[in-house]
C-alpha positions in Angstrom: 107.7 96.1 104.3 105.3 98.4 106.0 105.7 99.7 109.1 103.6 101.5 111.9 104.2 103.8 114.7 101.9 102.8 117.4 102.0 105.0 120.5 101.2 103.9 124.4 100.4 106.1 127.1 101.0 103.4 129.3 104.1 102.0 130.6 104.1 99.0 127.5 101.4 96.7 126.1 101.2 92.8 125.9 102.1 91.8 122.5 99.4 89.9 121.7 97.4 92.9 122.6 99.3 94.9 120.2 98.5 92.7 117.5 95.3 93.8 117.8 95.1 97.3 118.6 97.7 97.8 115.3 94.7 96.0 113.4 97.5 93.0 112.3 95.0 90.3 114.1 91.4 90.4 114.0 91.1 88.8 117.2 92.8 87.9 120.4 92.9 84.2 119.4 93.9 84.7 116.2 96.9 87.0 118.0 97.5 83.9 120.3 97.7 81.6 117.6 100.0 84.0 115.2 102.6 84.1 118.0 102.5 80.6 119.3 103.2 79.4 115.0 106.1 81.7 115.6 105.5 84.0 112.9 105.8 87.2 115.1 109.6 88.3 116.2 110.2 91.1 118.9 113.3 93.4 118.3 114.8 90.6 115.7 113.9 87.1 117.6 111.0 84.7 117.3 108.6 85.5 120.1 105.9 82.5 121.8 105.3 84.5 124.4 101.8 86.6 123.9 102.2 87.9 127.3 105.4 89.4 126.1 105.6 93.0 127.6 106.6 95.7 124.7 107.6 99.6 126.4 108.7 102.3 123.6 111.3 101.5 121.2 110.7 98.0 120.9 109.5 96.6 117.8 107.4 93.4 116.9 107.8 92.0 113.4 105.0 90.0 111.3 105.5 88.9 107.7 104.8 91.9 105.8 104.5 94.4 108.4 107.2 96.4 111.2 105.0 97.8 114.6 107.3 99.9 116.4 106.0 100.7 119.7 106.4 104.7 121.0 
């Protein structure tokens, strides 16, 4: 499984935004729709929640692929 470091300068980022700044969804609706099949897991559980906010040393899981967020 690959995995990517993917640092903030903010305080966190949406999860369905960092779907697409890591590149793992072309679009935003294509972000919405990954996470609403449930095929994206934050820190080990299934995630619906695109709104979902990630902050350093969380990590967001799609098949294939680890984004750790620092």
């Amino acid at each position: 499984m690959k995995e990517e470091h993917i640092k903030i300068d903010t305080e966190y980022i949406k999860l369905d935004a960092l779907l697409k700044f890591a590149g793992a969804a072309e679009t935003g609706g294509a972000a919405k729709v990954a996470i609403q099949e449930g095929e994206v897991k934050v820190n080990g559980e299934v995630c619906t929640m695109r709104g979902r906010k990630l902050r350093p040393g969380d990590r967001a899981e799609l098949p294939g692929l680890t984004l750790v967020v620092e």
